[in-house]
N, C-alpha and C positions, 0 to 999 in steps of 0.2 A: 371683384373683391372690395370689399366697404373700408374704408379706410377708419381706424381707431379714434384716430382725431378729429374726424366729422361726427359731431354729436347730433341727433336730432332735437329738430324744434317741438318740444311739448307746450307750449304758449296755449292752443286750442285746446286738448284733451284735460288741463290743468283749470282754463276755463270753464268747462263743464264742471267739471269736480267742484269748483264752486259754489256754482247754481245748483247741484244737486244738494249739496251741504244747506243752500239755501232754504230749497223745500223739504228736507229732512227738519227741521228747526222753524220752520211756521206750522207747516203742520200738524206736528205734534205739539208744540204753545196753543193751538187751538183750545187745545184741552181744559187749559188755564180759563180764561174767561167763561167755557160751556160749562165749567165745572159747576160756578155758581147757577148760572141758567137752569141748570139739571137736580139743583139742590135747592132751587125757588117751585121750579114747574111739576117735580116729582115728590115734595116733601123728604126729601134723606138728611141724613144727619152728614156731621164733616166729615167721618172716615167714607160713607156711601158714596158721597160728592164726588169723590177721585176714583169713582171705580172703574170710569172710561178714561180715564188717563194709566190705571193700570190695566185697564185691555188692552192698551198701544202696548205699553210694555210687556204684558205676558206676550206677547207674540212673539219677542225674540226670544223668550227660552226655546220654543218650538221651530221658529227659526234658525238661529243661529248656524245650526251645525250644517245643513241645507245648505244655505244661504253660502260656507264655504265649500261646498260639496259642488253648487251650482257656478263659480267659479271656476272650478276645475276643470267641470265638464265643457262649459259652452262660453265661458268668457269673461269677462266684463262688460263689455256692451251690451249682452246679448239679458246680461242677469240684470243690468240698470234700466232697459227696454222692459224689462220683464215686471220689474218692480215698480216700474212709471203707470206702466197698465194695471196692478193690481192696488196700488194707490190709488187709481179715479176712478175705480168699482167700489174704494173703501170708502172714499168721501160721497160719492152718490148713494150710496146706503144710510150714509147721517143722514143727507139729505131728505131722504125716503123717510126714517125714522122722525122727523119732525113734522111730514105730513102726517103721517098715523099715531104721530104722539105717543110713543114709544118708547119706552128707555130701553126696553131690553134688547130692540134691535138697533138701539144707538150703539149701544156694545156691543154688538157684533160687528156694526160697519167699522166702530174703533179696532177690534180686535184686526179685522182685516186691513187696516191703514198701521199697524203697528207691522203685519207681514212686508208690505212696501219700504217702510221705515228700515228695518232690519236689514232686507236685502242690499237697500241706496248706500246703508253705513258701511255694510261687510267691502262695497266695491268703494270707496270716496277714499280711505281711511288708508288702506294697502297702495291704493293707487296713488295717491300723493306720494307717501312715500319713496317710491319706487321712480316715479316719472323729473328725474330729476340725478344728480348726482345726493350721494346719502349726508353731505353736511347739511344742504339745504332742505333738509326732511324736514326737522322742526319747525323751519320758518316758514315753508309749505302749509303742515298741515295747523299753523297757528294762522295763518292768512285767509285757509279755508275754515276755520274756525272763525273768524271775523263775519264771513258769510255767513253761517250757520248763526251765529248771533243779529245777525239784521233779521233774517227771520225770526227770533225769536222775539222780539225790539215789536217789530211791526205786527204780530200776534197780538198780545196781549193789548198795546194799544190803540188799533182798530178796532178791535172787540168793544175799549172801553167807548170809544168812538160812536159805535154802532149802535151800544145798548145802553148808552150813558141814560138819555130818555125816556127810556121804556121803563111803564110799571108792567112789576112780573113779568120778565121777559119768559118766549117760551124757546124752543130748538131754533122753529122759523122765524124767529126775526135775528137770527143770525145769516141767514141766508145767502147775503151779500159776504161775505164773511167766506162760505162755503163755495159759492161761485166763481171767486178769487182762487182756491185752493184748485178745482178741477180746471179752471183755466192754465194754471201754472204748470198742473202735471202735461195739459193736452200741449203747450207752446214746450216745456223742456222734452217730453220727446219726440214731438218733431225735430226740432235744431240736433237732440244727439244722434238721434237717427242718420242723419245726412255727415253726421262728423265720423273721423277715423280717428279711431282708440287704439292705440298699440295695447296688445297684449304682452305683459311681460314672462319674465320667464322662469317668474318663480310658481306658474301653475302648468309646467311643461316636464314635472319628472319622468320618470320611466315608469309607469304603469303595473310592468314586470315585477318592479324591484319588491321583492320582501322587505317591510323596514320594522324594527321591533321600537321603533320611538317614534315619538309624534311629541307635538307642542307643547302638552302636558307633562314630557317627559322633564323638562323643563322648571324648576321652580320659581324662577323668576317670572317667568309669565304664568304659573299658577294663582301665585301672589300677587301678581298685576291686575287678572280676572277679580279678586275679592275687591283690588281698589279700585277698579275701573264701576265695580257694581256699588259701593259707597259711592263712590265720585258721582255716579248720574241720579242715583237718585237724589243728593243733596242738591244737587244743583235746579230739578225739577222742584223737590219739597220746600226747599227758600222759597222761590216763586211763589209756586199754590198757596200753600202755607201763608206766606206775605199778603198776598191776597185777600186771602179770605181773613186773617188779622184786619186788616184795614177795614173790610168792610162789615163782617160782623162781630168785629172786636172792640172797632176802634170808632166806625158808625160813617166811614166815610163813601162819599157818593161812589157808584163803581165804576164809571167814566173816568172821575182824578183818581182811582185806587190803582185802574191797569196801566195808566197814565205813568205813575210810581214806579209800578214793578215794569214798567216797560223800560224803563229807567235801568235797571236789574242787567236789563238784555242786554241796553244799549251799553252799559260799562263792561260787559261781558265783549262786545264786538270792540270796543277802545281797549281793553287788556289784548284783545288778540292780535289787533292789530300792532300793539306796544310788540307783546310776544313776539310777534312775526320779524321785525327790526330786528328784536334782540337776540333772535334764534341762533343768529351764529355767532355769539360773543359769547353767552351762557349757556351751558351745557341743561338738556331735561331734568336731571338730578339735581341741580343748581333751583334750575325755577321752579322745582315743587316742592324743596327743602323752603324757600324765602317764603311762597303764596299760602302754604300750608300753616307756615307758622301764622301770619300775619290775617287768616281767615279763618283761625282760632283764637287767636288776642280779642277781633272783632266782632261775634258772636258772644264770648263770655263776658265782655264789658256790655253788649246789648241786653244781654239776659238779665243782669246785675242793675241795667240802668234806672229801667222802668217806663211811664209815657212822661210824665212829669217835665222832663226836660225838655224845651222845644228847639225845631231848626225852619228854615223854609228849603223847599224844594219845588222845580216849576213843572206844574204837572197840567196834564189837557183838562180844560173845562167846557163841557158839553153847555153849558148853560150859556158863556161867552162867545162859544167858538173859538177860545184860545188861550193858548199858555200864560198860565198866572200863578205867582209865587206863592204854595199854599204849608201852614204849618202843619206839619207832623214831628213825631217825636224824637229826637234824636237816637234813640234805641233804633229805631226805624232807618231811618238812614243809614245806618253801620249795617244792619243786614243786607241792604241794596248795596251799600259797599263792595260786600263779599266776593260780588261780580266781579269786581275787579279781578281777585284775585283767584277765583274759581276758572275764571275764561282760558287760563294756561293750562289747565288740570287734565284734561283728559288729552292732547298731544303728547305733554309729556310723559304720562302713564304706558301712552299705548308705545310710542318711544320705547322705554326703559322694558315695558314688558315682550316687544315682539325682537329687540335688539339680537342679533345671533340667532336667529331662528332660521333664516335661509331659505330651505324648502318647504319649511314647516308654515310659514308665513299666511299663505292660505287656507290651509283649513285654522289655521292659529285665529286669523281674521273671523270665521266663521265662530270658535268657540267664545270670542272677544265679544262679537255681537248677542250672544245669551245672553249676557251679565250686563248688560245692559238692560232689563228687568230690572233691577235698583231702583229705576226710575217711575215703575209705578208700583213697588214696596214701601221705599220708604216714605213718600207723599200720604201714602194709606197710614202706615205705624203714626206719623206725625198726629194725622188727621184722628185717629184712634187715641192716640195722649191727651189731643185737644179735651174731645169728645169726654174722657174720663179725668183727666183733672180739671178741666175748666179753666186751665191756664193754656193762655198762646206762648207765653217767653217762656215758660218752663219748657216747653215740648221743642224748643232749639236745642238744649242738649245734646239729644239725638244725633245732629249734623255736628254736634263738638266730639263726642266719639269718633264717628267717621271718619272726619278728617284726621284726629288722632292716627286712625291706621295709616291713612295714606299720607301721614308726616314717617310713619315708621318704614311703609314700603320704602318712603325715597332715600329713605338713611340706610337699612339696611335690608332692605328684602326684595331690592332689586338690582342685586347682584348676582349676576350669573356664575355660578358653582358648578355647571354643569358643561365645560367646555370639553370634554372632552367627545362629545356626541357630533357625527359627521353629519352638516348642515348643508352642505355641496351639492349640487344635482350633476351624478357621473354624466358624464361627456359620452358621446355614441359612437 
């Protein structure tokens, strides 16, 4: 008989969860820098640009519900095994697609690297959570959100690295870029392979049981879903968006542009890791109330600013080989800001919306992972504002509504009203 007071050591399975986080968030920042490549080599306009970043993301609508389904059945290991392998079919199809010169089977390799995406988030996200005692949730998956942000960090600025050089770059002189990706997927599942994942046991109900409720039954994590789907795509559409500001708005080289937004990331991985500290001093309703406000102050002052005003910031120059203090606009900067205050946003969401869920939790995970599609809608909507007003600062609005909702989820509409629904898994 196990004694209550011998906890087990989750230190390795919490390591993984990491590095999955890790290549969930290079991966798909891939996007960001091919965007331009694919909007140079293919002639598309800005909303076009993003259309492989939203085939990563349509994948989790199609996903999602799967993705908790496959939990149930066969595991967490067994679904992150599963999702490693069908991630390095999806980058070898970019790959493919830049021999053949292809766009339209570049989106499909994207669309199948968004299946991989999907499933890595449905297990990383539940599994933190859980692997642990539940005060240290937040600070868990704000640490694994620091991970998730180095890949993002190292996307974007690699890319600018890679193609800072090149005129007209085309798929394959990303290349390096792309053999980076399939190595990562072939080294993390090996290593997870060989490790032992506890399965928890909030995918162990009774099979038997009739149940007339499910996760949706739920409003608070209804309501969570709409912010969890603003939440990603702003956070994607800053980036691209920013991006492609700088370089066809603003005229700057794209080696110091992804340089900049790689900037983005990186304050995105220093808030999480701030969050992770602070996880157990401030409650998720706390830090989405304070980041929410203050990443709508600093949007509507950037919108207002203009370029006029200048700052430095130290960004990679391909020309040098090296970091050099370059001015951009102060408008600019406050959008890279935002990272800051973005990098807590989707912990605490997923927090407050799967909070009292119980058994629900998995397939809840699963419905979580659709709405994650935000992230290649609103990149498009932005991209499509650009396109038809011809302004880049106007078409930031967009992310000032958004966040508007998800200041409103954390005030009130992530309050569970609905306690009286039995969340327990009966005993045998």
């Amino acid at each position: 008989m196990n004694s209550n007071s011998t906890r087990p050591n989750y230190t390795l399975p919490i390591i993984m969860m990491f590095l999955l986080f890790f290549i969930i968030s290079f991966v798909t920042g891939l996007q960001n820098p091919m965007a331009e490549i694919l909007k140079g080599q293919f002639s598309l306009s800005n909303a076009q640009s993003q259309l492989a970043n939203a085939m990563v993301f349509l994948a989790y609508l199609f996903m999602g519900v799967p993705a908790g389904t496959m939990l149930e059945k066969i595991g967490y290991k067994k679904t992150a095994l599963t999702a490693l392998g069908i991630g390095f079919v999806g980058v070898l199809i970019l790959f493919l697609a830049g021999t053949a010169e292809s766009f339209y089977l570049y989106l499909f390799g994207a669309f199948i690297s968004g299946f991989s995406m999907c499933l890595l988030n449905a297990v990383v996200n539940p599994m933190l959570s859980v692997l642990g005692s539940e005060e240290g949730a937040n600070q868990r998956l704000n640490f694994g959100g620091a991970s998730n942000s180095l890949g993002g960090t190292l996307a974007p600025l690699l890319g600018g690295i890679v193609l800072g050089n090149v005129v007209s770059p085309k798929i394959t002189d990303a290349n390096p870029l792309l053999y980076l990706s399939l190595g990562i997927f072939l080294l993390v599942f090996i290593v997870l392979k060989t490790v032992k994942i506890p399965e928890p046991h909030i995918i162990t109900a009774e099979k038997s049981e009739k149940d007339t409720h499910s996760a949706l039954s739920f409003r608070h994590f209804v309501l969570g879903m709409l912010a969890i789907f603003l939440y990603v795509g702003v956070e994607v559409s800053l980036s691209n968006t920013t991006l492609n500001y700088l370089i066809n708005g603003l005229n700057f080289d794209a080696g110091i542009a992804g340089s900049i937004v790689g900037t983005y990331w990186l304050l995105m991985l220093v808030g999480r890791l701030i969050g992770g500290v602070l996880g157990k001093t401030f409650s998720s309703k706390q830090m989405l109330v304070s980041v929410s406000t203050m990443a709508i102050l600093f949007l509507i002052i950037s919108i207002f600013l203009g370029t006029e005003t200048k700052t430095l910031l130290p960004a990679f120059s391909s020309g040098t080989g090296s970091f050099v203090m370059t001015e951009v606009p102060l408008s600019i900067l406050l959008l890279i800001l935002c990272g800051l205050f973005l990098s807590v946003m989707w912990p605490a969401i997923f927090n407050l919306a799967t909070k009292g869920l119980g058994k629900y939790t998995a397939k809840g995970s699963g419905l979580f992972m659709m709405m994650v599609f935000g992230g290649g809608v609103l990149p498009y909507v932005q991209g499509y504002l650009v396109d038809t007003t011809g302004s880049f600062p106007s078409s930031y609005w967009l992310a000032v509504v958004a966040i508007g909702y998800i200041l409103f989820y954390a005030l009130v509409g992530s309050k569970n009203v609905n306690p009286e629904i039995t969340t327990k898994i009966k005993a045998d």
